[in-house]
RODREN-483856 format. One record per atom (N, C-alpha, C): x, y, z. Coordinates in steps of 0.05 Angstrom, whole numbers, plus 5000, padded with zeros to 4 digits. Atoms other than C-alpha are relative to their C-alpha. Layout:
RODREN-483856
XYZ...
This chain:
RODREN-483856
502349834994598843919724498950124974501149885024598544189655498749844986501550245002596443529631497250035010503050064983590843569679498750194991500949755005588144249664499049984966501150125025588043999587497949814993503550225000583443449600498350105011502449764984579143849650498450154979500749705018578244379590498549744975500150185023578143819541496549885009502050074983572043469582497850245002501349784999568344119593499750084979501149885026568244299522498949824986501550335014565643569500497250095009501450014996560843699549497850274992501149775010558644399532499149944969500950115032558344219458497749784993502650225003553643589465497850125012502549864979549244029522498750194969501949865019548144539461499649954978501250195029548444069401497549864997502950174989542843729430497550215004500849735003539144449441499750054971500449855030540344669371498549764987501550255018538144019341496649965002502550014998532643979376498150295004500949635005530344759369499749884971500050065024531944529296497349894982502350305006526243929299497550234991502949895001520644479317499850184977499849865026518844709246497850155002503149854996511244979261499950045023501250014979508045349311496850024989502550035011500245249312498550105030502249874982494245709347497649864995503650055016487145389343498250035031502050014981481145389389497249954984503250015005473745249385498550165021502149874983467545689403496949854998503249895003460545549416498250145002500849864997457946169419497350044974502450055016453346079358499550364984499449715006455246819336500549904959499550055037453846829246503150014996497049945017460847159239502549985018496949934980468347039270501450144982498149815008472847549256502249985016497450174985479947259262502450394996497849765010484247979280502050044988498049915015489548309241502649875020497950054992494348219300500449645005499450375006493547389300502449974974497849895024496947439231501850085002497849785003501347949238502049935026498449984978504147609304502749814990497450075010509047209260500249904967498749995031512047119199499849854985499550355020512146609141496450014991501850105004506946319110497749855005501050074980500646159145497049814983501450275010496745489142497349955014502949884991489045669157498349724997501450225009483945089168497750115018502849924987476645209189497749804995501350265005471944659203497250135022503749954990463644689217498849844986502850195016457744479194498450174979500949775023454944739128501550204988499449875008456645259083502950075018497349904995463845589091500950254984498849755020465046349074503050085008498349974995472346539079500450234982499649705010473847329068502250115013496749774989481047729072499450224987500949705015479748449070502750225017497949824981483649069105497949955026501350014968481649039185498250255000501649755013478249729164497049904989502350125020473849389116498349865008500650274977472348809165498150105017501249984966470049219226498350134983501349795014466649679175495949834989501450125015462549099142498249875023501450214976460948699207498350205012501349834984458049269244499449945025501550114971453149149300499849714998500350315008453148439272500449825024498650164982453647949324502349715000498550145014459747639313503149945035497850054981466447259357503050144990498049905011472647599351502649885015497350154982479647139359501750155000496849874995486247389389501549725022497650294986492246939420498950095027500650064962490946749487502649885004497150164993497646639522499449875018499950194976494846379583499249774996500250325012492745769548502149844988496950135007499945669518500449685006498650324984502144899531503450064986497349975003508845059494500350204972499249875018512545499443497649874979501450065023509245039386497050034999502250264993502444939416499350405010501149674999498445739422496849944999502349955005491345819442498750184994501649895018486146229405497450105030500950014976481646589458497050134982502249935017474046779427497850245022501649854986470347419449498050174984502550085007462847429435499950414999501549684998459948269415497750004975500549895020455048509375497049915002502050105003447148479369498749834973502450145021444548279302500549774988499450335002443347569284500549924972498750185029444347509208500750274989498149965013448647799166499549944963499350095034448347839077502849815000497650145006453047389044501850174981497649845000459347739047501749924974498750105013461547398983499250204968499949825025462847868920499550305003500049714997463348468954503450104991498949905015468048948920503450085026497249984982472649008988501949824996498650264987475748388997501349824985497850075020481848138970500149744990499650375006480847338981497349935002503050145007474546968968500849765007500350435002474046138990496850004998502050105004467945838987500649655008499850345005467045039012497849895026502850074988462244669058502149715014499550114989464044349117502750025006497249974982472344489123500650174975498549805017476244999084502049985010497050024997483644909085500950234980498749755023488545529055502750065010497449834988495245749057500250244975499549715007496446449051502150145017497949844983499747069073498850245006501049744990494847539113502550165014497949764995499848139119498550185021501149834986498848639168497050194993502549805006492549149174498549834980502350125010488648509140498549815024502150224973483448029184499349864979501350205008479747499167496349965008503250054986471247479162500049734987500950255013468346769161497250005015503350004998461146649152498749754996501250175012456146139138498849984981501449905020450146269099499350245012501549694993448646979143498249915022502150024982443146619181501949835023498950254977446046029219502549985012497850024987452345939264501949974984497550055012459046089240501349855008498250274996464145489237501050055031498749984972466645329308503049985008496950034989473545129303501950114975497949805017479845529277502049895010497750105003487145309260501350204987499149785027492245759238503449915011497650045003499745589231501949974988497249835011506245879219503349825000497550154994513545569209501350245022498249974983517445589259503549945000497049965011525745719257501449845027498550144975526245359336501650315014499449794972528445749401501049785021498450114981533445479442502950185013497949734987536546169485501749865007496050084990543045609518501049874975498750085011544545359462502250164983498049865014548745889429503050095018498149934976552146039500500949774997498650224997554245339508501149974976499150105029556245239435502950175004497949794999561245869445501949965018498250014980563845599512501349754995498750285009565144899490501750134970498249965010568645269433502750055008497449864978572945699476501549725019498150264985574445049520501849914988498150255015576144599466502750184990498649825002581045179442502349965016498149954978584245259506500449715008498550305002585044419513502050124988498150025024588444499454502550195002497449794994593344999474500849945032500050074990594244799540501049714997498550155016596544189514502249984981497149915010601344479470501750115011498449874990603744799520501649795027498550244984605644159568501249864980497950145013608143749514502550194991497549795005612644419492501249915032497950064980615144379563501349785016499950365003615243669563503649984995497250015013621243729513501550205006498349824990623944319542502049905029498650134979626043929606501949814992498750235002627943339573502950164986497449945020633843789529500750095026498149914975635644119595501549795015498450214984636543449629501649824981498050115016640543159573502650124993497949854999644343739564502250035024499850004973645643749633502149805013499250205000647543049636503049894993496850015021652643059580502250215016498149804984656043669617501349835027499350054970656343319686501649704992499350325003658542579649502350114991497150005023664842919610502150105032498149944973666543289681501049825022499550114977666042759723502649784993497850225022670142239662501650155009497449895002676142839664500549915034499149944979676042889741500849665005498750304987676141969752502549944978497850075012681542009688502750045017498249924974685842429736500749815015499950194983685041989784501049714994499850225010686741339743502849895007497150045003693040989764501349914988498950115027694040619707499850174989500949755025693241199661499849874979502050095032689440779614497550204989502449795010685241229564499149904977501050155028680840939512497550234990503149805017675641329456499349794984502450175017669140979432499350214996500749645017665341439384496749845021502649914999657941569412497749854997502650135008652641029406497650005014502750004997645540809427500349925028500550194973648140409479501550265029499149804991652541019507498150195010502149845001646241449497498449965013502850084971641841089547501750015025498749894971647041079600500750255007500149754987647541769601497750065004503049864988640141849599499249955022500650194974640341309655501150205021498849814979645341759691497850285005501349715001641742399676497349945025502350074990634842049693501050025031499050044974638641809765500850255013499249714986641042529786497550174996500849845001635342869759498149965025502150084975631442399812501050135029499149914980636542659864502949825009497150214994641842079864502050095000496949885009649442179855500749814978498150205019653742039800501749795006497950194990657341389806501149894976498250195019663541219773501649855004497450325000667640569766501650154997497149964993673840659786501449744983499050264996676139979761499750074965500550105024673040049688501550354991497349785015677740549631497050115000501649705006673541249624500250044972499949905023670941309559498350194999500349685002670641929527497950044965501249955020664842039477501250134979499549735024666842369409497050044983502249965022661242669371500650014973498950055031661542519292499550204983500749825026659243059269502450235005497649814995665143549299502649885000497449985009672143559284501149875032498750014968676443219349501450325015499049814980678743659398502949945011496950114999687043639404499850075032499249954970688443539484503550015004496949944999696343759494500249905021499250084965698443389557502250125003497849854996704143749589502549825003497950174999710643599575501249905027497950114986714743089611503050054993496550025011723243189610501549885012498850034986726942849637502950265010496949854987733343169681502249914986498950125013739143149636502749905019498450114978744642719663502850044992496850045005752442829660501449804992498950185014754742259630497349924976501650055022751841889572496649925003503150034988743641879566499649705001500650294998741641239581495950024999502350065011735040999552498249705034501350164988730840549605497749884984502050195017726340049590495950025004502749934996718740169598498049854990502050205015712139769581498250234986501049885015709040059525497150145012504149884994702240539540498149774980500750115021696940149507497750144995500149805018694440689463499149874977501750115032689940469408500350074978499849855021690940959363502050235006497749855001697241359358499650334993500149725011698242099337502649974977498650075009704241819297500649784987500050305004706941199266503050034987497249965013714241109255502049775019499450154991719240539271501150055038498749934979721440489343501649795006497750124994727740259374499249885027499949994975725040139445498449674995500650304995724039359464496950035013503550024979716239169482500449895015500550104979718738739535501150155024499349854971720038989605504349905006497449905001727638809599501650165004498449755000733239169620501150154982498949935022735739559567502750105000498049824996742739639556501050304992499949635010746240389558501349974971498250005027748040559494501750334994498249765000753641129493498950104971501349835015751541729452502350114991497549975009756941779405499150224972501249915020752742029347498650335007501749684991748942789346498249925002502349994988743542859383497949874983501549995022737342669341496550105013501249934998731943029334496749905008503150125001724542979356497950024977502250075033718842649300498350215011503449845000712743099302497649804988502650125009706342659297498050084982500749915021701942709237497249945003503150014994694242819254498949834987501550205029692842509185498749825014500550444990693141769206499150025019501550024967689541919278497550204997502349785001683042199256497550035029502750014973679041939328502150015020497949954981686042099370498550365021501249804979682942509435503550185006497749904992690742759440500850284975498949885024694443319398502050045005496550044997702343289385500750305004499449794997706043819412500650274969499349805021706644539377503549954987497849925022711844699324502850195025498049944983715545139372500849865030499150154974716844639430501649874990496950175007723544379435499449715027501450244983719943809485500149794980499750175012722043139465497949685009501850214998718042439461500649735009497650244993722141899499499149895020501450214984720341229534500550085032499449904961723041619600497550085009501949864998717142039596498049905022501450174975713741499633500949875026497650174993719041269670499650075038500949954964719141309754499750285004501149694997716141889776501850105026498449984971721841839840502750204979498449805006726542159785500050234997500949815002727442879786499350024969500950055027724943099726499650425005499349854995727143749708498950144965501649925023722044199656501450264989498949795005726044709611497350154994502149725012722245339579500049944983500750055035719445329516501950294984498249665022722345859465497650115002501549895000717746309453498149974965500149975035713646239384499050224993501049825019712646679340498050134991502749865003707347139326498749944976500950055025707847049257498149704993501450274998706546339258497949794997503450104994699846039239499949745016500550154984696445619278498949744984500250285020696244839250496949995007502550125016690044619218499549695008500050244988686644039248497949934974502350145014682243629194497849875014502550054988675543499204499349654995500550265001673542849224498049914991503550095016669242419178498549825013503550154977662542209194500349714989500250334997662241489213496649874981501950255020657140989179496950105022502349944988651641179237499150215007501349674992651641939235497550034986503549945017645441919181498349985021502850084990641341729234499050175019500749784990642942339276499250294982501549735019641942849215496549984994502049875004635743219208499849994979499749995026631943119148499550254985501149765017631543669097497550004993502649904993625843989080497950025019502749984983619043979103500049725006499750204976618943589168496449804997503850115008611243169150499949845030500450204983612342769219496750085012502749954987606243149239497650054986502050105015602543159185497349925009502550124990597642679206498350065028501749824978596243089265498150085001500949715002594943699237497449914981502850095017589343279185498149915023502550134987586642899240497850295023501549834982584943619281497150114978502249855019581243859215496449915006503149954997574443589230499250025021501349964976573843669303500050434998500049754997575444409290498150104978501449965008571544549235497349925016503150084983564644179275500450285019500549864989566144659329500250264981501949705014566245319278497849934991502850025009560545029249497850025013503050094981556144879307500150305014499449704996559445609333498650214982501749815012557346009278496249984987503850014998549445649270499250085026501349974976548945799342500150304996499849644999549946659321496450094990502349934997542646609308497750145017501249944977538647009352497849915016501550204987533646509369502049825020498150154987539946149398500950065027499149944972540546639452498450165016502149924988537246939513498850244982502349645012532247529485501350195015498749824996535547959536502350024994497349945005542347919513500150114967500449985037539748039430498950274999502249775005535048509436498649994980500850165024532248089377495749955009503450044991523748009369501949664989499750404993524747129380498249984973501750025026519147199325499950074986499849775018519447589269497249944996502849965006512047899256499950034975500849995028508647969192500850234991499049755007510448399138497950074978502549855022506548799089500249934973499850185022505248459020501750274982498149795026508949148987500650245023499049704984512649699008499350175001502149835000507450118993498650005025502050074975502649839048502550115026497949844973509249929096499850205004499549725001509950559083496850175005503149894997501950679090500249945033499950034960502550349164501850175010497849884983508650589182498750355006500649755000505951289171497250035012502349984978499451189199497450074970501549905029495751389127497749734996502350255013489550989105501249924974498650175027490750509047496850134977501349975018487350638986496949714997502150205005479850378973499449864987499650185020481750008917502349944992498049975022486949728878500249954966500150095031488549598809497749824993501150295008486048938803496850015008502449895001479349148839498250104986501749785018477949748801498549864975500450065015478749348740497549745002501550204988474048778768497650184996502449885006468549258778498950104974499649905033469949648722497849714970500150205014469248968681496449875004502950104993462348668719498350304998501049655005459949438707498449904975500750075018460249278640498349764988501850265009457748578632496550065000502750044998451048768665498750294992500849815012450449428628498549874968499850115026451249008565497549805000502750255002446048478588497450215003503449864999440549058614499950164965501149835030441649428542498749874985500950235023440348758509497350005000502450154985434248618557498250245006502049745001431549338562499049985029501350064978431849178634500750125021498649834982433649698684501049875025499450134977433649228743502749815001497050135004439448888718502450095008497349804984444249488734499250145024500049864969442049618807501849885014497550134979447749188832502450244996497349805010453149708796498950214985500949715010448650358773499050125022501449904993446350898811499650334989499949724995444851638812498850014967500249885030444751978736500649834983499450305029448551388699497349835003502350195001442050968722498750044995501849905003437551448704499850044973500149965027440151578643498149754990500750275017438550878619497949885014503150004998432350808650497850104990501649835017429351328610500749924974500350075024432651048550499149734993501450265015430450348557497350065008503549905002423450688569499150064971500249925028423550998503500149864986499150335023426550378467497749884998502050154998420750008495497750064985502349995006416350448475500750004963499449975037419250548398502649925003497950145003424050068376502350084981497749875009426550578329502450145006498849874978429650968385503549844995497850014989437150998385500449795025499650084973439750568446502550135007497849884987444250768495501949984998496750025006451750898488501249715015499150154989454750278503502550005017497749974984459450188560501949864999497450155011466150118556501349855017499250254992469249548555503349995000497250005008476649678546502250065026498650084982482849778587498950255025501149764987482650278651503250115003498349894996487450718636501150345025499449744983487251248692498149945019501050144979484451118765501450155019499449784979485051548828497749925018501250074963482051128894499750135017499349924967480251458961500449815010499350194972484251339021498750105014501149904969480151299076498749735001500250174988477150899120496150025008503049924996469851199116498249904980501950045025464251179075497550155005499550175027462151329023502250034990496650055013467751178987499150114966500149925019469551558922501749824972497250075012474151278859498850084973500249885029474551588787501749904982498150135009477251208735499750054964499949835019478551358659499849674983499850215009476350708616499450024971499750075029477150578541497449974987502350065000471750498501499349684990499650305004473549778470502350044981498450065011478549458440501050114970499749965027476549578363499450364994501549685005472750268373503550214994497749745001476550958353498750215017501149784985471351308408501750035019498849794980474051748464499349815015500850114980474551458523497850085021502749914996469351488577501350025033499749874965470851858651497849815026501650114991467551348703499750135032499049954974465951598773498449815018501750194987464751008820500050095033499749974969462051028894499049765016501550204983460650648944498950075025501449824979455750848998500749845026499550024971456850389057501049774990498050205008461249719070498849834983500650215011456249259052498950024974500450015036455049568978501649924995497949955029459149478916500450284995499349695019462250048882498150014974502249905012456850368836500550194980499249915023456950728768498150215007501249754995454951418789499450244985499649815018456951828738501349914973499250135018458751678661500350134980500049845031461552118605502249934988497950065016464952108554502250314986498149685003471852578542499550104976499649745017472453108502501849934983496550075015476953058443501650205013498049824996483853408458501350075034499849924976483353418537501449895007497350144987488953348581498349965034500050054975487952998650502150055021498149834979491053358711502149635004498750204987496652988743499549835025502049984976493552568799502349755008498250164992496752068854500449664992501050185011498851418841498049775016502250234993493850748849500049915027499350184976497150418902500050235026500049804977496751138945497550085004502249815001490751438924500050235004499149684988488152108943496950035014503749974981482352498981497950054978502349945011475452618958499350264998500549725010472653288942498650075034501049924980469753269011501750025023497349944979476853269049501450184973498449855013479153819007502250165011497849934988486154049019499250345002500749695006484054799000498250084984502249925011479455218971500550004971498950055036478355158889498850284995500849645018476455798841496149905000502049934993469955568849498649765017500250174989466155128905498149724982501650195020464054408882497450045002503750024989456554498905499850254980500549845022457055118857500050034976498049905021460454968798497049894983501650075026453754618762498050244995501549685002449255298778501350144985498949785018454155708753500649944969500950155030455155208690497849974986502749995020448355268674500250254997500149654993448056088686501350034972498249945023453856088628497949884979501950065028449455588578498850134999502349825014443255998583500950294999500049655007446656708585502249944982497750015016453756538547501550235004497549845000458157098545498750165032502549904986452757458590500749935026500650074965453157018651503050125015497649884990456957288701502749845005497750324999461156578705500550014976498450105022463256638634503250025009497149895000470156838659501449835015498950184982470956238703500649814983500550245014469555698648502450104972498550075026474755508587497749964979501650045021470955568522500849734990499050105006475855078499499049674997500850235003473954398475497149905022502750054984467154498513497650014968502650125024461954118462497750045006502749964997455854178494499850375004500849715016456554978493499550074977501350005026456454888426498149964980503050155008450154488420498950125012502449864983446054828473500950265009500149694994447055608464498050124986501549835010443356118432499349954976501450195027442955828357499149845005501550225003440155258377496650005015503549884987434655578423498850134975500949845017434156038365498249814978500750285023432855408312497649945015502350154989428155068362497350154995503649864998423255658370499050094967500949915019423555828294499049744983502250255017421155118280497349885006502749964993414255198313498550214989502049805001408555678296500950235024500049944980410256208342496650125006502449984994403056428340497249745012500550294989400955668360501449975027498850084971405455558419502350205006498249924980410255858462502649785013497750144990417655608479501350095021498949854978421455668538503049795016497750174989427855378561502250055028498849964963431155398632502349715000498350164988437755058659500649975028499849914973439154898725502349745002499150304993443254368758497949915027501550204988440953808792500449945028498750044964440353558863501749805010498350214994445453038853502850165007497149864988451953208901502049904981497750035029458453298854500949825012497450305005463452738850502450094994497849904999470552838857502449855011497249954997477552728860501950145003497649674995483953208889501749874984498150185004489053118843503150095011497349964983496653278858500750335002500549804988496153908853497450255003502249944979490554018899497750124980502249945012486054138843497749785000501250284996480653708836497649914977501950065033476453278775496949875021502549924983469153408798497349964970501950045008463053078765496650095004501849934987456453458768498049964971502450075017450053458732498050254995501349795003445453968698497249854979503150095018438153968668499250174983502049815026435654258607496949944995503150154993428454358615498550104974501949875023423954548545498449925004503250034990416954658560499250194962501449895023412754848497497449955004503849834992404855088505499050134989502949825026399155218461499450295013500349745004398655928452496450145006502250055004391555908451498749775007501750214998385855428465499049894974500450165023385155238398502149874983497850135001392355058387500349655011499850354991393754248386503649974993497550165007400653988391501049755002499250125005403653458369503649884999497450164999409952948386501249874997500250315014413452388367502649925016496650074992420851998380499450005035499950034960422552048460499050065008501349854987419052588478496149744998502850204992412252118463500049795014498550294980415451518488500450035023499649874976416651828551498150075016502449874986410452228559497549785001501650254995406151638537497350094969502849845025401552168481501750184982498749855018403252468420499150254988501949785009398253028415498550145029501449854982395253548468499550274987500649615012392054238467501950205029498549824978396754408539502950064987497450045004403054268514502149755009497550254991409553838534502650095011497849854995415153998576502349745002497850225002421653478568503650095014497950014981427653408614502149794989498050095005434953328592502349935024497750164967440253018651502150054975496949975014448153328621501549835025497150164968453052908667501950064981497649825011459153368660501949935016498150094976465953248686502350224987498049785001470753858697502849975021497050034974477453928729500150364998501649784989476254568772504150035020496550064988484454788797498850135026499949894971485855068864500250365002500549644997484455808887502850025003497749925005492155838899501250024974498149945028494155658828499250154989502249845015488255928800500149934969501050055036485555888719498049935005503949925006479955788683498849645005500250325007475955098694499549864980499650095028477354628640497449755000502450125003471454278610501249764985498650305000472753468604498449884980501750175021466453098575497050075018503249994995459053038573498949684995501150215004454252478569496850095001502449924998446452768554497549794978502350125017439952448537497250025027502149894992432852588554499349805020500650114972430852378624496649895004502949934993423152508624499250304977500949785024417652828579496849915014503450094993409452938605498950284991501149875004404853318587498650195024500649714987402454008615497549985012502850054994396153998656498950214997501649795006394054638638501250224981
């Protein structure tokens, strides 16, 4: 039965093991899963969502096929919905009810949005990936979470119809890890189960041999008894001995009886490896007789092997023997000498027996026969020493060999690869794709992950990502410059409307006015070209979007660097050169967050500052034209502020004492401008705030017979170099202050300037 139960187990774990080797293997095969679909909806833009992407993991193998042109844009899903707007555009998500199998995912397309064309979305300042190709675009990438996908055509005509997107796949086969584990456990329990019938295999067989030998020595003593010849013979132990007792054993264990010949001599096994065993038969005596002993004649025992060896007087033939009068003293009895009888089943009487050894012994059993007492022996006495009998020529073959027993050896190698396959195929099946989803509690898919732990840590928390990064900033930063460098060349203002607005564009519109008009004219500060060493992004998700960044002036120069503040007004701008000065010697920049976090704008201000941004350029002018005077001197740092030093009171003073004052009249007024400040919070909650002020000098004939005269910008500007009204000329300061928080409080520290004359016309009266 145990047998049986071993193969059963044995069988059941073959089969368990092939049921989920075949599972894992083929889970193994499926290396990709793939989503695609086609729309005709004739919609300019598809917008492939964030969660397509982000629904699994790995590296994802994007193909997009149409007709014509091919825009392909990865931005944040923010940026995406921001840019598309009312656009009329298809937006894909997985469709499961289209499923045909794990590998095999359809794409489901849903049509919103009114307006029919769309700009080309290509070199806008959002968007992290750019393609470009005509007719199919193939890409592998790794849209990470909180990114999408816009694809366009040219803006006017139907965006591409069909979409491919596909992910490796690791295979999903929930029985195969159960079966792998149970065909372990089976084969196991074969295997022991089996050891445990052949163990009691040989446990029977020593009982019934043991068994055997016990019942074959008892049954030999009890038919010796019985023998009427008292013939006794010893053979030592052989092979052929050794099967007829197994024979016997076998026959009784079936239920038979022992049967012994009566007819054939009872031999008595000796084992070779133990010493004989002395059997004392009890003395025979004869009855002693009153007249002389008389010896009778007797036929020798035939006794193979003696316990003795010493001449004898007694005739071997059956002859009568005559009496022989006992004239002589008694003579004593020999004592037999073990020595010379090393396989003798007998042992010669003890040392204290006065029992003698005489052919009567055998003699008619009709005589009385009359047994004295022994003496008693001695306490002292040791007991004789029997020598151990030596091993015959075929005991080697019953010793055990020394050492290490190797018979099994080749067993214990041949189990090595069936047991390793099953740990092997056991521990690939601990994969959790290997087993049901409800028993793991495992996602079967692992979703996308965020290209940095940064971005994690932005989702996870719920926080907007920053509106730029590094690589951006510097991007703009960089095409900033190129086409600053080409309008300075070209004296061409229209050149920097892709990346100027506000005051920086103004500036240099009025100076390539001037240029134009007199080629002696200074040109404008050139913009720098060098690294960006300081940069502080808004996070958000709105617009306009702020970012302030601190850029070098070039490589070779030893000028100060230059404070940039870029914006961007809605998705479908660029970021824009809003504001442009250059620092201060000596200034320190607050501590602000880092790149990859960003911070808020001046318009999500954490708290109130020492003075509000919408105020701080009024009250900065108030201080230039009064100086100690204004009631804001006490807000403002004197400290490395340069343009107080150029535009205070000596220099008004100089101006008006270099005219006639009886000829004209001077007059000078500051104000700030109607451009809203610019800003950054930095870490602590202070914030670097770019605003703008105007220096206005008007000068006017005194009289109607007064003529004045102009020359340099101010003519260039105005267009005349001579009137009898006068001329009034307009300076634009683009200032940039770091303004702290009404909790910490101090004075606001003055950063840099950037001034040059805006506009100059003449007086109409």
């Amino acid at each position: 039965m145990r047998f049986i139960l071993a193969a059963v187990a044995f069988v059941a774990s073959v089969v368990a093991l092939v049921v989920g080797g075949i599972q894992f293997v083929g889970a193994a095969q499926a290396t990709t899963v793939t989503a695609d679909g086609t729309t005709d909806s004739g919609a300019p833009v598809i917008v492939i969502n964030d969660d397509v992407f982000s629904s699994r993991a790995g590296l994802q193998d994007i193909r997009i096929e149409g007709d014509g042109a091919i825009n392909v844009i990865i931005g944040r899903t923010s940026d995406i919905e921001a840019w598309v707007g009312d656009a009329r555009h298809d937006e894909v998500t997985l469709d499961e009810d289209s499923t045909h199998s794990r590998e095999h995912i359809g794409l489901k397309f849903t049509e919103s949005g009114t307006e029919e064309t769309v700009p080309n979305p290509i070199g806008n300042d959002l968007w992290y990936e750019e393609h470009e190709g005509e007719g199919s675009v193939q890409l592998s990438t790794v849209v990470a979470p909180g990114y999408s996908m816009l694809i366009t055509s040219d803006g006017d005509n139907p965006a591409p119809s069909t979409v491919s997107v596909t992910w490796p796949l690791g295979g999903y086969a929930p029985m195969s890890g159960p079966l792998l584990v149970i065909g372990a456990v089976l084969f196991v329990l074969a295997l022991a189960l089996l050891w445990w019938a052949l163990a009691h295999r040989r446990r029977v067989k020593r009982q019934l041999a043991s068994a055997t030998r016990k019942r074959g020595r008892s049954a030999a003593v009890a038919a010796a008894g019985a023998d009427a010849n008292g013939e006794w013979s010893v053979v030592p132990w052989d092979d052929e001995v050794a099967e007829a007792a197994q024979l016997r054993a076998d026959n009784v264990a079936a239920g038979g009886e022992l049967v012994v010949d009566e007819d054939a001599p009872i031999e008595f096994p000796v084992e070779p490896a133990t010493a004989p065993v002395p059997v004392s038969p009890e003395p025979v005596v004869t009855e002693p007789v009153a007249s002389e002993p008389v010896v009778e004649a007797v036929e020798e025992p035939p006794v193979e092997a003696t316990a003795f060896d010493e001449p004898s007087d007694v005739a071997a033939s059956t002859e009568e023997v005559p009496v022989v009068e006992d004239t002589a003293e008694p003579v004593e009895p020999v004592e037999p000498e073990l020595a010379d009888a090393p396989n003798s089943a007998f042992a010669p009487p003890s040392e204290a027996s006065s029992d003698t050894w005489t052919a009567a012994e055998l003699g008619d059993a009709s005589e009385p026969v009359v047994e004295p007492e022994p003496e008693p022996e001695p306490e002292s006495a040791p007991a004789p020493e029997v020598p151990a009998a030596p091993a015959s020529d075929d005991d080697s073959k019953w010793r055990r060999p020394r050492g290490r027993n190797r018979s099994s050896a080749p067993r214990r190698s041949f189990l090595i690869a069936p047991v390793a396959m099953v740990v092997g195929l056991t521990l690939a099946g601990c994969a959790p794709q290997y087993w049901p989803a409800e028993w793991t509690n495992a996602e079967l898919q692992p979703t996308g992950t965020a290209t940095s732990t940064v971005d994690a840590a932005l989702l996870d928390e719920g926080a907007h990502p920053p509106a730029l990064n590094m690589e951006q900033i510097q991007n703009v930063v960089t095409e900033a410059a190129d086409l600053a460098n080409q309008a300075d060349g070209e004296l061409d203002a229209s050149v920097l409307e892709p990346r100027f607005e506000g005051d920086a564009l103004a500036e240099r519109i009025a100076l390539y006015k001037a240029k134009k008009a007199d080629s002696e004219l200074p040109s404008p500060a050139a913009f720098p070209t060098g690294d960006v060493v300081y940069a502080v992004p808004e996070s958000t998700d709105e617009f306009p979007r702020t970012t302030f960044v601190v850029v070098n002036a070039n490589a070779d120069a030893s000028e100060a660097p230059f404070g940039v503040m870029l914006v961007q007004d809605t998705a479908r701008d660029n970021f824009k050169v809003a504001s442009l000065t250059q620092l201060a010697p000596n200034v320190s920049l607050p501590e602000s967050a880092p790149t990859s976090i960003g911070s808020a704008s001046i318009r999500d201000l954490p708290g109130d500052l020492v003075i509000a941004p919408s105020d701080l350029a009024g009250a900065y002018a108030d201080v230039i034209a009064n100086g100690s005077d204004s009631q804001y001197a006490s807000l403002f740092s004197a400290d490395n502020d340069t343009l107080r030093s150029q535009v205070n009171q000596e220099y008004r003073d100089a101006q008006t004492e270099a005219l006639d004052p009886e000829a004209t009249d001077v007059e000078f007024k500051y104000e700030g401008t109607d451009t809203a400040p610019l800003g950054m919070v930095s870490l602590d909650d202070g914030a670097i705030i770019a605003v703008s002020i105007n220096e206005i000098e008007t000068v006017s004939a005194a009289n109607d017979r007064a003529r004045i005269t102009v020359s340099g910008a101010t003519a260039a500007l105005s267009g005349i170099e001579t009137t009898e009204y006068g001329f009034t000329r307009t300076y634009t300061d683009q200032l940039l202050f770091y303004v702290p928080s009404a909790e910490t409080g101090g004075e606001v520290q003055f950063l840099g300037v950037s001034q040059a004359m805006t506009s100059a016309s003449e007086l109409s009266e």
